[in-house]
N, C-alpha and C positions, 0 to 999 in steps of 0.2 A: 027790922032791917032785912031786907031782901037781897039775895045774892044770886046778880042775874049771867049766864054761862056764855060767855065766848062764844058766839058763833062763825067766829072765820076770821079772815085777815084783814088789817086795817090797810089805810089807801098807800101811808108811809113802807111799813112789810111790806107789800106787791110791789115796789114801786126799788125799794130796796133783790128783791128775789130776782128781778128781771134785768137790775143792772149787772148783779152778779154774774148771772147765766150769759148774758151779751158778751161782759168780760172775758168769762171761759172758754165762748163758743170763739172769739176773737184770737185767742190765745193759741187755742188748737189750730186753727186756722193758718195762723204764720207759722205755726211750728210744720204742718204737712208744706205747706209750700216751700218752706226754706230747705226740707228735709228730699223736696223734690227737685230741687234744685244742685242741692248737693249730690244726688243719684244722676242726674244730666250730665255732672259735673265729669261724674266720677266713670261714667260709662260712654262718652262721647267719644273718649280716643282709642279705645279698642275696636267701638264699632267701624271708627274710620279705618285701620290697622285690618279685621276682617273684608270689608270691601275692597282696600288697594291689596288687598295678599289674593283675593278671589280674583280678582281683573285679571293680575298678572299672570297668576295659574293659568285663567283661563287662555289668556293670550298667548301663553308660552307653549299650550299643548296646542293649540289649533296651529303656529307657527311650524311645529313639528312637524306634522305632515302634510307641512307644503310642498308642493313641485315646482315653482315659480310666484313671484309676484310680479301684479298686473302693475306696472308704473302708473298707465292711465291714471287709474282711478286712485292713485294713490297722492298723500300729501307727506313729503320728507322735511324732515327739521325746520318746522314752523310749531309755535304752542298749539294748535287745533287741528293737530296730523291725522292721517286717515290711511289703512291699507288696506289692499284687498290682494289674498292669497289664494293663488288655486291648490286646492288640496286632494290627494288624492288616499283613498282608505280602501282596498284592494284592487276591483277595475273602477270604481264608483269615481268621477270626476266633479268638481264641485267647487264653488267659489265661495270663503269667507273673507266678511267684512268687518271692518271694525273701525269708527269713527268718533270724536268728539265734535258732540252738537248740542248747545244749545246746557251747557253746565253738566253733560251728561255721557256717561262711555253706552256708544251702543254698539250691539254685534248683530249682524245678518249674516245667513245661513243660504248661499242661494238665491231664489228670488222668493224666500220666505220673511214672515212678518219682521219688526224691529227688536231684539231684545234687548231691555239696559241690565250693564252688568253696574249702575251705578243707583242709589234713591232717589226721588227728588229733591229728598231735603237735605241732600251734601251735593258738595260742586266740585265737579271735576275742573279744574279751572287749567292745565295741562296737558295733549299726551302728544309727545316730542317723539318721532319715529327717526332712525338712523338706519339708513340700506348698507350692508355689509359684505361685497362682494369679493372674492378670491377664483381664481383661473377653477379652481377644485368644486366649490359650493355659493353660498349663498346665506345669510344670516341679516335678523334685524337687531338692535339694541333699541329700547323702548324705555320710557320713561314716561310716568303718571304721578299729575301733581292733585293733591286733593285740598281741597279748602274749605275750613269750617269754624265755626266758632264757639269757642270755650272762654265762658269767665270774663264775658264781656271783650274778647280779645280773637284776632281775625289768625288762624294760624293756618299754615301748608305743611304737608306732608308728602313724601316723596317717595315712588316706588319705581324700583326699574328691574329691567331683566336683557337678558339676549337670551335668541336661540337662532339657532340653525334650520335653515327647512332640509331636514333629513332627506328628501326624495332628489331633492336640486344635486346633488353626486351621485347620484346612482348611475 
């Protein structure tokens, strides 16, 4: 009687080894995605929370050191509002912008480039300007509506401020 040695795996083994490893790679699989899902989930509304708090900041301080706004070029209480303020930062005279266009907050500087204070992949779908004038000064009240979606579900979020153009009473 001959006892002949196992040389390797039969066609059943491999065929079994390979379903396993599919199953587990399958496994892992939906568990990073679902696990990446729940991170999107979970950080979507801060990130929107940081951009409507930067807008306003920003908008709040460039308002500040206005002397005037230009009416022209400006759009008052409509959703796609637009001002432009002449600003003044010792003798240096100077005009900013700030409009929504196109799902997005942008600011100009003069007759410098465009910058968005907003990403592409959130929508400014709001920014509602209100002129605030007194015999004394001059103020706007602003409001920025964002909109994005979480969880399968379309939500807005709402940021506002006023300020004063400080220079406008002096």
């Amino acid at each position: 009687m001959t006892i002949r040695a196992k040389g390797g795996f039969t066609m059943v083994e491999l065929i079994l080894y390979v379903a396993g490893m599919v199953a587990l790679m399958l496994a892992i699989a939906t568990l990073i995605s679902s696990m990446y899902g729940f991170y999107r989930d979970a950080t979507i509304g801060p990130r929107v929370d940081r951009i409507g708090i930067s807008a306003i900041d920003r908008i709040t301080k460039d308002i500040r050191t206005g002397v005037s706004i230009n009416t022209e070029l400006s759009r008052f209480n409509v959703p796609t509002g637009a001002v432009s303020i002449n600003t003044q930062s010792g003798t240096d005279l100077s005009t900013k912008f700030f409009e929504l266009s196109n799902g997005r907050l942008i600011y100009k500087e003069g007759n410098g480039e465009n910058q968005y204070l907003s990403p592409e992949d959130i929508s400014v779908s709001g920014f509602n300007l209100t002129s605030i004038s007194t015999p004394v000064s001059e103020a706007l009240k602003f409001e920025i509506t964002i909109t994005y979606e979480n969880k399968g579900q379309t939500k807005d979020k709402n940021y506002s401020g006023v300020a004063i153009l400080r220079h406008s009473y002096e």
